[in-house]
Each structure stands twice: as C-alpha cells, then as structure tokens.
C-alpha positions in Angstrom: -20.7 17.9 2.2 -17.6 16.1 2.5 -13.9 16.3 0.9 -12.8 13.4 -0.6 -8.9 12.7 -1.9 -6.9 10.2 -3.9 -3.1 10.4 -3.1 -0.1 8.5 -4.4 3.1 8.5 -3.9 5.3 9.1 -7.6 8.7 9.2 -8.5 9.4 10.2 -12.3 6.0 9.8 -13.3 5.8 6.3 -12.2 3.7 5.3 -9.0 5.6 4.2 -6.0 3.0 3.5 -3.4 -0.8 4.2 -2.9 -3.7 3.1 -1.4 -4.5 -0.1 -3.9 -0.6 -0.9 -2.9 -1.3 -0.2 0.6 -4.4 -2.5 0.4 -2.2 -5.4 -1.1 0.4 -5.3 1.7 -2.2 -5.3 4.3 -3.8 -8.3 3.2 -0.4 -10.1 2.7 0.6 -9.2 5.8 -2.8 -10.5 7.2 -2.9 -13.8 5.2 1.3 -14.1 4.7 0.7 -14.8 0.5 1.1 -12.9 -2.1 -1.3 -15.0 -4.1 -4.1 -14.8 -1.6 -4.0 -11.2 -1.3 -4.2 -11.0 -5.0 -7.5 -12.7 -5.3 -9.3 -10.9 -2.4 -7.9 -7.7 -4.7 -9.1 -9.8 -7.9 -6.1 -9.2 -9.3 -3.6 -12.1 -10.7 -0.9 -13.2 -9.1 2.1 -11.7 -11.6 -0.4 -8.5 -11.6 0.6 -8.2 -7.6 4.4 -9.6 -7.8 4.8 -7.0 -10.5 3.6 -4.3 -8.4 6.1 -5.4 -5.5 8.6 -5.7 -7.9 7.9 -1.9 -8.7 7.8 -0.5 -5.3 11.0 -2.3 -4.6 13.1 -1.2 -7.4 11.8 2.5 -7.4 12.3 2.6 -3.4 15.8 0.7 -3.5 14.7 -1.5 -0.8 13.0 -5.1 -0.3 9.5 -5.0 1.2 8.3 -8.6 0.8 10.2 -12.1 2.0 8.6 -15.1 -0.3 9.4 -18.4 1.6 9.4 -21.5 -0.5 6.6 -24.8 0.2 3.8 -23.7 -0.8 1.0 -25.0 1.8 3.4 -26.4 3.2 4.8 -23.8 4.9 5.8 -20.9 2.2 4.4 -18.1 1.3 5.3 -14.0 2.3 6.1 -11.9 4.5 6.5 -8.2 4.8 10.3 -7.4 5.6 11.0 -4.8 8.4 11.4 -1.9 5.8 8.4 -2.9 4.3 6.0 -2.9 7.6 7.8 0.8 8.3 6.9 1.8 4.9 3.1 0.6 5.6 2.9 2.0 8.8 4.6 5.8 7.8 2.0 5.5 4.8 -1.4 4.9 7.0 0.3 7.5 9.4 0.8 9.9 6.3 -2.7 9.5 4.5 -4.4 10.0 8.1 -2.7 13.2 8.8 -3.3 14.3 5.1 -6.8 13.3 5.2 -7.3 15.4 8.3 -5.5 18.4 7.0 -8.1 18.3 4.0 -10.9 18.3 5.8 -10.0 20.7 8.3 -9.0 23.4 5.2 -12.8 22.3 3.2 -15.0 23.1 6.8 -12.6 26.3 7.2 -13.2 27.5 3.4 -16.9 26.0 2.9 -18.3 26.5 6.4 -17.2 30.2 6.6 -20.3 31.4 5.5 
C-alpha cells in the first residue's frame, strides 16, 4: 500500500499555486509559450493566461515575461520570482510527499 496526496497552495479560498499550475510553468519554461504549454495541458490559451493572471495578482508578484513576434521571436518566459516560486514549490511538495509517507509506513507498518 501506498499514500497518495493532492496539495495546493490557497489564499481566501481561492487557489494560488498547485501541481496543474506547477505543470503549466514547467512546460512554458521548457517550450518559452504560453500557448504551447496550454495545448500539451489541452487547455485554451485564455484558460492558461487566466490562471497566470491569478497566481500573479493573489501573490503580488509577476511570474511570466510575454515577449511580442510571435514565431518570430515572442513568446514567454518565467521571470526570476517566478522560477523561485517553481523551484520552492517542487522543493516543498518533495519534502511533503516524503513526510507523508514516512508517517503512513510508521502508522500502517506497525503491526
């Protein structure tokens, strides 16, 4: 048997980050656009931008850079705060995930 977890990260009800958020970022961040990640997450473009949008306002800080041209050379990057908050979220859901599974062997392997 195995423990398994969904976490995300809330602020008045409202969901700040988690792991469909994390998911999007990494795959921006990966292909550098927005719209690309949203169709590997088969989700539509204003569905992910909205999402952004969210994260940013509730966090007070910018996490994606859109740069104008298209093929040409636009598209998105993740700013500095918005790598940190990736890379503190991976580091957090690791360490949580652990902590769960440590606490389920200790209560259901006792026997």
């Amino acid at each position: 048997m195995r423990i398994r977890s969904k976490m995300w990260v809330v602020e008045d009800n409202e969901v700040v980050f988690g792991d469909g958020r994390r998911r999007l970022l990494e795959i921006l961040e990966r292909t550098g656009s927005l719209n690309q990640a949203a169709k590997e997450l088969k989700m539509s473009y204003r569905a992910a931008w909205g999402k952004v949008k969210a994260t940013e306002k509730r966090l007070g800080i910018k996490i994606v850079e859109t740069h104008a041209g298209g093929r040409a050379g636009g598209g998105s990057t993740l700013t500095p705060e918005g790598k940190e908050l990736l890379r503190k979220y991976k580091d957090f859901k690791q360490r949580a995930n652990e902590a769960a599974d440590a606490l389920f062997k200790e209560i259901f392997e006792e026997q």
